[in-house]
Residue frames as a rotation matrix with the C-alpha (Angstrom) as fourth column:
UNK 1
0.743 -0.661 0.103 -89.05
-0.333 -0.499 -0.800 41.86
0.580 0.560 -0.591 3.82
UNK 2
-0.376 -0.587 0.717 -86.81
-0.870 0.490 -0.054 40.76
-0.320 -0.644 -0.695 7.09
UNK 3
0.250 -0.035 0.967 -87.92
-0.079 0.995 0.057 37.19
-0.965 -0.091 0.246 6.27
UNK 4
0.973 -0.108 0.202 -86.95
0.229 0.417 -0.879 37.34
0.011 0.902 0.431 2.89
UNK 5
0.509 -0.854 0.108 -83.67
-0.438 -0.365 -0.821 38.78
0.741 0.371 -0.560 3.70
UNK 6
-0.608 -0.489 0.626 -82.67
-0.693 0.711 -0.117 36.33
-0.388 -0.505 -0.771 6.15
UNK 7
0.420 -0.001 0.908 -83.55
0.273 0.954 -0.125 33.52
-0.865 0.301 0.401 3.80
UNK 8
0.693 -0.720 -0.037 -81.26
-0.262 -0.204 -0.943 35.27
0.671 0.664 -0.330 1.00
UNK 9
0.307 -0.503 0.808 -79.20
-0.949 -0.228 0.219 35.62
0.074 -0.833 -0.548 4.03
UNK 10
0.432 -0.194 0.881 -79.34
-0.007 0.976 0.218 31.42
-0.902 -0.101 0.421 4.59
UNK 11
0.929 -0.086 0.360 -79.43
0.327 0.644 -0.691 30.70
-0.173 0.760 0.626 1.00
UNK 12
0.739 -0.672 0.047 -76.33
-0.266 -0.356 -0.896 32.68
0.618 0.650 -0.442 0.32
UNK 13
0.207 -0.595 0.777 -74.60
-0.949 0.069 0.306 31.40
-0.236 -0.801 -0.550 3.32
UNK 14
0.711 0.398 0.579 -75.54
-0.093 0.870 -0.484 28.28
-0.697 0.290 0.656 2.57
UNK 15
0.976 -0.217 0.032 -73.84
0.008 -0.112 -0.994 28.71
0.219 0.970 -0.108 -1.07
UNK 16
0.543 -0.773 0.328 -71.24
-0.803 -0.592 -0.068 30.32
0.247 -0.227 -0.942 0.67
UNK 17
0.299 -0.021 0.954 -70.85
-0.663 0.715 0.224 26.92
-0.687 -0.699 0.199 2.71
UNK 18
0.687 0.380 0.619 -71.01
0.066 0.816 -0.574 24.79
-0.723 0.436 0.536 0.27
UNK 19
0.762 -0.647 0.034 -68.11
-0.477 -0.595 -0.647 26.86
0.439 0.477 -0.762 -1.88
UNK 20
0.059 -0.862 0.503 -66.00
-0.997 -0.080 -0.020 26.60
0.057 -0.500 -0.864 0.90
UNK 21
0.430 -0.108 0.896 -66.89
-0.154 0.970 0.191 22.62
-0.889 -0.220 0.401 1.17
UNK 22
0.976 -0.055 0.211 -66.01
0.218 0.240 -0.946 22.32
0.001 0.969 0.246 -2.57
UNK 23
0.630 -0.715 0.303 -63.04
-0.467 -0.661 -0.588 24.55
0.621 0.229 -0.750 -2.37
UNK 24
0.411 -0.135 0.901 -62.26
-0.840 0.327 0.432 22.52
-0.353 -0.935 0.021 1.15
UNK 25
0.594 0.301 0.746 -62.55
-0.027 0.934 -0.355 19.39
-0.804 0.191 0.563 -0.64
UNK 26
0.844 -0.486 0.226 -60.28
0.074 -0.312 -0.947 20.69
0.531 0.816 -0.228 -3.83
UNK 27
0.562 -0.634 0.531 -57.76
-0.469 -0.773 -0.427 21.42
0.682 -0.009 -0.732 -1.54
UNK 28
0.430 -0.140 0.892 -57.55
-0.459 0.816 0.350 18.57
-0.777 -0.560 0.287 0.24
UNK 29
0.946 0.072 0.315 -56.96
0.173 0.711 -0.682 16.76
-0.273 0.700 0.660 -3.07
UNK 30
0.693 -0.708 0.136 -54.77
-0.168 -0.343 -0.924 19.18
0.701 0.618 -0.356 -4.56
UNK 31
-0.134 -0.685 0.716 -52.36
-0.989 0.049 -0.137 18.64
0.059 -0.727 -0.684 -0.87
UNK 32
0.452 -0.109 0.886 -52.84
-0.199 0.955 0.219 14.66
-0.870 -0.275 0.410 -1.18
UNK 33
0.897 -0.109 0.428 -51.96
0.416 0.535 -0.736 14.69
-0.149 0.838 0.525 -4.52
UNK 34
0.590 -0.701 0.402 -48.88
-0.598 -0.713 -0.365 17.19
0.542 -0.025 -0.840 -3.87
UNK 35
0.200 -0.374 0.906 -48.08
-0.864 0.368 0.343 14.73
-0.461 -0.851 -0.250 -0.94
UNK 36
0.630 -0.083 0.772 -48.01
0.177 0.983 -0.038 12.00
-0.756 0.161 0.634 -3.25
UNK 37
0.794 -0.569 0.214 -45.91
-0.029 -0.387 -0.922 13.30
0.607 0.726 -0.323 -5.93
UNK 38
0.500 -0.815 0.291 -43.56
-0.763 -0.574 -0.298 14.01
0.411 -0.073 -0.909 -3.47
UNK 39
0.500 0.011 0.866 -43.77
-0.558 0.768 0.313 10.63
-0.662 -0.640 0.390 -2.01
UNK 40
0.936 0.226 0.269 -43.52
0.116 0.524 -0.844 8.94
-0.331 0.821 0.465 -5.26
UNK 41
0.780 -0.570 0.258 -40.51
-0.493 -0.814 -0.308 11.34
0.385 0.113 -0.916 -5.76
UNK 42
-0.429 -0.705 0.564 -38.13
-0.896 0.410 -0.169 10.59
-0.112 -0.578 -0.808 -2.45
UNK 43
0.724 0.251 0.643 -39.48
-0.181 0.968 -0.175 6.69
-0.666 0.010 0.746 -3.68
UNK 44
0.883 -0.450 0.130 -38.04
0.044 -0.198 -0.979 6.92
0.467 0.871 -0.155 -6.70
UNK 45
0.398 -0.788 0.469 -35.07
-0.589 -0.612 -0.528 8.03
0.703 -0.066 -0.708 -4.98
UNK 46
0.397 0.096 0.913 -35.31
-0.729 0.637 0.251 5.29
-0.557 -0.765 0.323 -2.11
UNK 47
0.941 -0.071 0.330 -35.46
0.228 0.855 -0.466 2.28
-0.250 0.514 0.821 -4.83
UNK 48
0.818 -0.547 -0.177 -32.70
-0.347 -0.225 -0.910 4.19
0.458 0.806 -0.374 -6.80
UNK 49
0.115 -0.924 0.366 -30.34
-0.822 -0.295 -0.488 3.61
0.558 -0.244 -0.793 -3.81
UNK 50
0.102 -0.474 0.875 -31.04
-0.324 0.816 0.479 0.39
-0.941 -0.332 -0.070 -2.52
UNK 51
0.945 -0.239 0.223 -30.81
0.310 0.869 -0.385 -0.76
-0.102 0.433 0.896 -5.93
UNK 52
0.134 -0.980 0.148 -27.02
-0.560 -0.198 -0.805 0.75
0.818 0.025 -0.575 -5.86
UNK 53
0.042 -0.669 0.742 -26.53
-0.994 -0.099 -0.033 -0.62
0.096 -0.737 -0.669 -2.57
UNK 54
0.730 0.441 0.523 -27.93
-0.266 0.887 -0.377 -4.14
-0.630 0.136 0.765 -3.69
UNK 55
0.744 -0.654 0.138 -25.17
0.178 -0.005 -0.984 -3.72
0.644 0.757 0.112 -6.68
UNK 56
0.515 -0.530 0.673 -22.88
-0.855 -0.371 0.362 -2.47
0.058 -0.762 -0.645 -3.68
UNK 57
0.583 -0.193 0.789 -23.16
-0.214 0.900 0.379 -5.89
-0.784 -0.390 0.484 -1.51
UNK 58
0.856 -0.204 0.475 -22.69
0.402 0.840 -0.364 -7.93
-0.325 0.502 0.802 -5.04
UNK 59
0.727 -0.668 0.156 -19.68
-0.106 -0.335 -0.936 -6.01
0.678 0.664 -0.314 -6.09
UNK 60
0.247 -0.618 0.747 -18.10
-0.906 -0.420 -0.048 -6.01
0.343 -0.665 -0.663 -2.49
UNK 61
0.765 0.066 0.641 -19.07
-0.017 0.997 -0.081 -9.67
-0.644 0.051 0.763 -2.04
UNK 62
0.975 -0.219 0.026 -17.25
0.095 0.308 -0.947 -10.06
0.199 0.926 0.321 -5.71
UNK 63
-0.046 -0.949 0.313 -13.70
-0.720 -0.186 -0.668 -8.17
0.692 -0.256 -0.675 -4.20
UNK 64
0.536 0.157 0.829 -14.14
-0.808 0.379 0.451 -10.19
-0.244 -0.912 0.331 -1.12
UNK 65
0.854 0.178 0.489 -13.96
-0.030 0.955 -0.294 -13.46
-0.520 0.236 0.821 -3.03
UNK 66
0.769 -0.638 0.045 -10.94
0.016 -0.050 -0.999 -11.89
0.640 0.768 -0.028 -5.41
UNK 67
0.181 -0.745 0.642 -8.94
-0.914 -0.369 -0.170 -10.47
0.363 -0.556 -0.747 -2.58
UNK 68
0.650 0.157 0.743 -9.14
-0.666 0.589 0.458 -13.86
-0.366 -0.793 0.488 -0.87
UNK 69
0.797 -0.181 0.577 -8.26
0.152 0.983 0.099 -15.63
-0.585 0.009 0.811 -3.83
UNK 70
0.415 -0.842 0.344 -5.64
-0.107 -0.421 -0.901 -13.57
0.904 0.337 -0.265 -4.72
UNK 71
0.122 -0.820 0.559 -3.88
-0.987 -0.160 -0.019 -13.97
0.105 -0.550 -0.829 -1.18
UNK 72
0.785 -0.209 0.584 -4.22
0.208 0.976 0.070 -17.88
-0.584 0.066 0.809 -1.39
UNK 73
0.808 -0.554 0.200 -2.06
0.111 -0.189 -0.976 -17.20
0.579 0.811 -0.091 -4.65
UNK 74
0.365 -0.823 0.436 0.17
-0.400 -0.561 -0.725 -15.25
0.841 0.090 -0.534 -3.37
UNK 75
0.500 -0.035 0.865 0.66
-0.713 0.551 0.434 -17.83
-0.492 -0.834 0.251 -0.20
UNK 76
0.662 0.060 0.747 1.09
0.196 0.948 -0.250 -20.29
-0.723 0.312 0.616 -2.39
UNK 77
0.661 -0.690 0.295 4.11
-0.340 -0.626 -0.702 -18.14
0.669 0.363 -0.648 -4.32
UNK 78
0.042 -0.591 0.805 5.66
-0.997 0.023 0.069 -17.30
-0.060 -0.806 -0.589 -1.13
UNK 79
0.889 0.266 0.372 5.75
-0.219 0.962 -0.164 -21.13
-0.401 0.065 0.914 -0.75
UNK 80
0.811 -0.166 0.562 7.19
0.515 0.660 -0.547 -21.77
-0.280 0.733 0.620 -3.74
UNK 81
0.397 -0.897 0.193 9.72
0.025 -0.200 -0.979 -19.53
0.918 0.393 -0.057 -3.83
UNK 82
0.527 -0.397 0.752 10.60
-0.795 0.081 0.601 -20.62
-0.299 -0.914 -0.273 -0.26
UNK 83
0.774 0.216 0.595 11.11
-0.136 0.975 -0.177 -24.03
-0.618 0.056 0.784 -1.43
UNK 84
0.540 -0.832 0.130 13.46
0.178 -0.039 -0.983 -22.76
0.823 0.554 0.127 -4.85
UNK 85
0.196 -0.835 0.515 15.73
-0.764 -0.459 -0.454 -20.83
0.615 -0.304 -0.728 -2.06
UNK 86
0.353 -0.473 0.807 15.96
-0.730 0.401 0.554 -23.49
-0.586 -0.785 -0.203 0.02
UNK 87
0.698 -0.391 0.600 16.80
0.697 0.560 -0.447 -26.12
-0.161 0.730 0.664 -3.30
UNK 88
0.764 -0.490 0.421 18.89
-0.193 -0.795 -0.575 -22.99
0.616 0.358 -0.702 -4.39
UNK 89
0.254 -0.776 0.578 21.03
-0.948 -0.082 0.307 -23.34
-0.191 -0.626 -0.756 -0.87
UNK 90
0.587 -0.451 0.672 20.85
0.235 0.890 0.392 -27.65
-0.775 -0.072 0.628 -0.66
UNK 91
0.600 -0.708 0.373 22.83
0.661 0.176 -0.729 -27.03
0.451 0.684 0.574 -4.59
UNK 92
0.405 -0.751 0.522 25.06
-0.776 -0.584 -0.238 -24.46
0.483 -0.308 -0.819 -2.80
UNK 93
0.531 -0.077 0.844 25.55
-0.743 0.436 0.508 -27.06
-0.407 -0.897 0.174 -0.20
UNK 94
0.796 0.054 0.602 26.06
0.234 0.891 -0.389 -29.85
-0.558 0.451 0.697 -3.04
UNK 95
0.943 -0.323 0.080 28.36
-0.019 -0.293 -0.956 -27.74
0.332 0.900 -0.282 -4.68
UNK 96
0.452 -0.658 0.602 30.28
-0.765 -0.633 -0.118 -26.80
0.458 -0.408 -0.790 -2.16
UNK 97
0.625 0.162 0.763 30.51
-0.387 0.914 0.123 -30.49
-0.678 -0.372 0.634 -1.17
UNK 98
0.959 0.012 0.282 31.62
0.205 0.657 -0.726 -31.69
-0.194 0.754 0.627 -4.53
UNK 99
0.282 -0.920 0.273 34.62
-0.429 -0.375 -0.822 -28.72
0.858 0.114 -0.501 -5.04
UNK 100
0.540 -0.186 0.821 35.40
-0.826 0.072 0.559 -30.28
-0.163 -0.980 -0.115 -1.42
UNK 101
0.704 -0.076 0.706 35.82
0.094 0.996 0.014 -33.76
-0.703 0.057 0.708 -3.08
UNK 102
0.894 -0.330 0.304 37.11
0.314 -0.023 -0.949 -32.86
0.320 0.944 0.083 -6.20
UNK 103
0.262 -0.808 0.527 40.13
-0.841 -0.459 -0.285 -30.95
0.472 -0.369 -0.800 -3.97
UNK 104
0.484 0.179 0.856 40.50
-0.649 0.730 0.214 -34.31
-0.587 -0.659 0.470 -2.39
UNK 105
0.881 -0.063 0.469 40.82
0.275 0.874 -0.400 -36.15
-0.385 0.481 0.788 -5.10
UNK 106
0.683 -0.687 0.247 43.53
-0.073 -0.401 -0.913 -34.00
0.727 0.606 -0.324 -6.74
UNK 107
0.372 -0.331 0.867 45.29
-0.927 -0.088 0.364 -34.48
-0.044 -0.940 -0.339 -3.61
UNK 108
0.545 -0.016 0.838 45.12
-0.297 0.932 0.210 -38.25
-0.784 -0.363 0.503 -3.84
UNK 109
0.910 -0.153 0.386 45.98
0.412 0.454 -0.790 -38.32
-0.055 0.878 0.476 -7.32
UNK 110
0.666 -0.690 0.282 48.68
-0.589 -0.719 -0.368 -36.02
0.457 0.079 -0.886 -7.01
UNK 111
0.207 -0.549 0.810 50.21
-0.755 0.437 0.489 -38.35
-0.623 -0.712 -0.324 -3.94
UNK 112
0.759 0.428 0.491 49.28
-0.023 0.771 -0.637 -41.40
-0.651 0.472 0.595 -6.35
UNK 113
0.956 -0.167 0.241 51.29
0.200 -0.231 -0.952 -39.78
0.215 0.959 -0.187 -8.93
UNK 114
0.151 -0.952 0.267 54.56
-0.950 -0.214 -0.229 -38.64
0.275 -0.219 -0.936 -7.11
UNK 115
0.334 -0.171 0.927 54.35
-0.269 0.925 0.268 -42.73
-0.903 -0.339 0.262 -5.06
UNK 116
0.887 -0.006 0.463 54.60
0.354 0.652 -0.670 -44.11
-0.297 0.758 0.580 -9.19
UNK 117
0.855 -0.519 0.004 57.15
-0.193 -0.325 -0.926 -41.78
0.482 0.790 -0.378 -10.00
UNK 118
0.350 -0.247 0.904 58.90
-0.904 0.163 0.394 -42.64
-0.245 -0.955 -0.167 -6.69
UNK 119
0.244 -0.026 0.970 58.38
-0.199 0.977 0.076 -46.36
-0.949 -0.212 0.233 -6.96
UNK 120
0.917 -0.068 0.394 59.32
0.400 0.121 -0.909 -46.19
0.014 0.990 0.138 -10.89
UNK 121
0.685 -0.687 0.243 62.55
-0.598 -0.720 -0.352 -44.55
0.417 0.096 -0.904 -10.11
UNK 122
0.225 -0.259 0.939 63.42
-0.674 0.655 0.342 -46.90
-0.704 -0.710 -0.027 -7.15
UNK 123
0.720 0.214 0.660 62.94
-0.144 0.977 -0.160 -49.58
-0.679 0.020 0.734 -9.78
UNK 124
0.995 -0.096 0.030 64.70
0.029 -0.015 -0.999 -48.16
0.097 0.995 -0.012 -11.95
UNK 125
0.099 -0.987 0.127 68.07
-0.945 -0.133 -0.298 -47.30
0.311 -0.090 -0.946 -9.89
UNK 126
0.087 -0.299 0.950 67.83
-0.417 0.855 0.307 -51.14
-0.905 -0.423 -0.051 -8.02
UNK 127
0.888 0.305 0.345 67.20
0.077 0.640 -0.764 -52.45
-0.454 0.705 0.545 -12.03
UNK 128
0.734 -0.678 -0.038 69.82
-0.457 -0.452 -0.766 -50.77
0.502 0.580 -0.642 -13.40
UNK 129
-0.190 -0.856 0.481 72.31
-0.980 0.191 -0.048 -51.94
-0.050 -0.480 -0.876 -10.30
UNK 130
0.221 0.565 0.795 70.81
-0.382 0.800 -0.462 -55.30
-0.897 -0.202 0.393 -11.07
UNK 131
0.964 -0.150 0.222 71.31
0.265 0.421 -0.867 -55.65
0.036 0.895 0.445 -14.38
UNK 132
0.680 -0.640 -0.357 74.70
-0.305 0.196 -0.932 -54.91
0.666 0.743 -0.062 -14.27
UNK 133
-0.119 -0.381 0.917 75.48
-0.976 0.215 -0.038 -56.98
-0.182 -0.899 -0.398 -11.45
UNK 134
0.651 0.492 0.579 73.89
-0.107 0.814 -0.571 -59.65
-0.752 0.310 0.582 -13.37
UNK 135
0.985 -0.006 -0.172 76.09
-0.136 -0.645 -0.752 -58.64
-0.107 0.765 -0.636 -16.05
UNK 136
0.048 -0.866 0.498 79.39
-0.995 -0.087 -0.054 -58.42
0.089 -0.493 -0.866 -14.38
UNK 137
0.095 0.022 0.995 78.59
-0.845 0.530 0.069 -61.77
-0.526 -0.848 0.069 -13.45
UNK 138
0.930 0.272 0.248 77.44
0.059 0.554 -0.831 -63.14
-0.363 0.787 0.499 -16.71
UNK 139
0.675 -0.729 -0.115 80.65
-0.432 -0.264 -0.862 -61.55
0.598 0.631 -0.493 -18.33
UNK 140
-0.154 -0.846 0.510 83.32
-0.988 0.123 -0.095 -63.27
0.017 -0.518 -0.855 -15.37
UNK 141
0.287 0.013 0.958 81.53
-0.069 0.998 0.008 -66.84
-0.955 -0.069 0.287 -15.76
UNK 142
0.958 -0.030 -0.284 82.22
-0.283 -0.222 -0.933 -66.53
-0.035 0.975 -0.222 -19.32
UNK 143
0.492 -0.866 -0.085 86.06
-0.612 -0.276 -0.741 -65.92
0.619 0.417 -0.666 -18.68
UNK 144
0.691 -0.631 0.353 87.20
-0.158 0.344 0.925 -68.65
-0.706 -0.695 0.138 -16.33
């Protein structure tokens, strides 16, 4: 009777043992397979964000390349409307040149103009005493 109840005793330990390996062994799984899920999971989440930050780079790369060539541009404005304002002043410069001449000339032409009327008078008071000095003269050989 004691030796049969301490080999129930084993065998049900035993069982017992063997439960707990099963149950051991379940439970191991069921916490690797929990651990992977969650792994899989924050993956999932990993990939999701380098592929944003991979789309990041190529989008920031993409401004990079705009912003650059958008201040060449706008260099190359500035430039060019340096260039009109300074053409803008040389015709200020040309203008201011020309009304310079053009007051000149009216000057000259003016002098030009008072010398002819001058020298067209003169001719006219010495012609005038001329012609009837010539006259007088013509008109007394006439009468000897």
């Amino acid at each position: 009777m004691l030796s049969s109840m301490v080999k129930e005793h084993h065998s049900k330990q035993s069982k017992r043992k063997q439960e707990q390996e099963v149950r051991r062994k379940e439970a191991i799984e069921a916490s690797n397979e929990l651990t992977q899920a969650l792994v899989d999971h924050l993956n999932v989440g990993v990939a999701q964000a380098y592929l944003n930050q991979k789309r990041l780079d190529v989008e920031a790369k993409q401004l990079h390349v705009g912003a650059t060539n958008f201040a060449k541009q706008t260099h190359q404005w500035l430039q060019l409307i340096d260039n009109f304002s300074s053409a803008l002043k040389e015709l200020g410069d040309v203008e201011n040149w020309a009304r310079s001449i053009e007051g000149d000339m009216q000057v000259i032409q003016q002098t030009l103009e008072l010398a002819y009327k001058t020298s067209r008078a003169t001719q006219a008071t010495t012609g005038t005493a001329t012609t009837s000095a010539t006259s007088s003269a013509g008109a007394a050989a006439a009468n000897p």
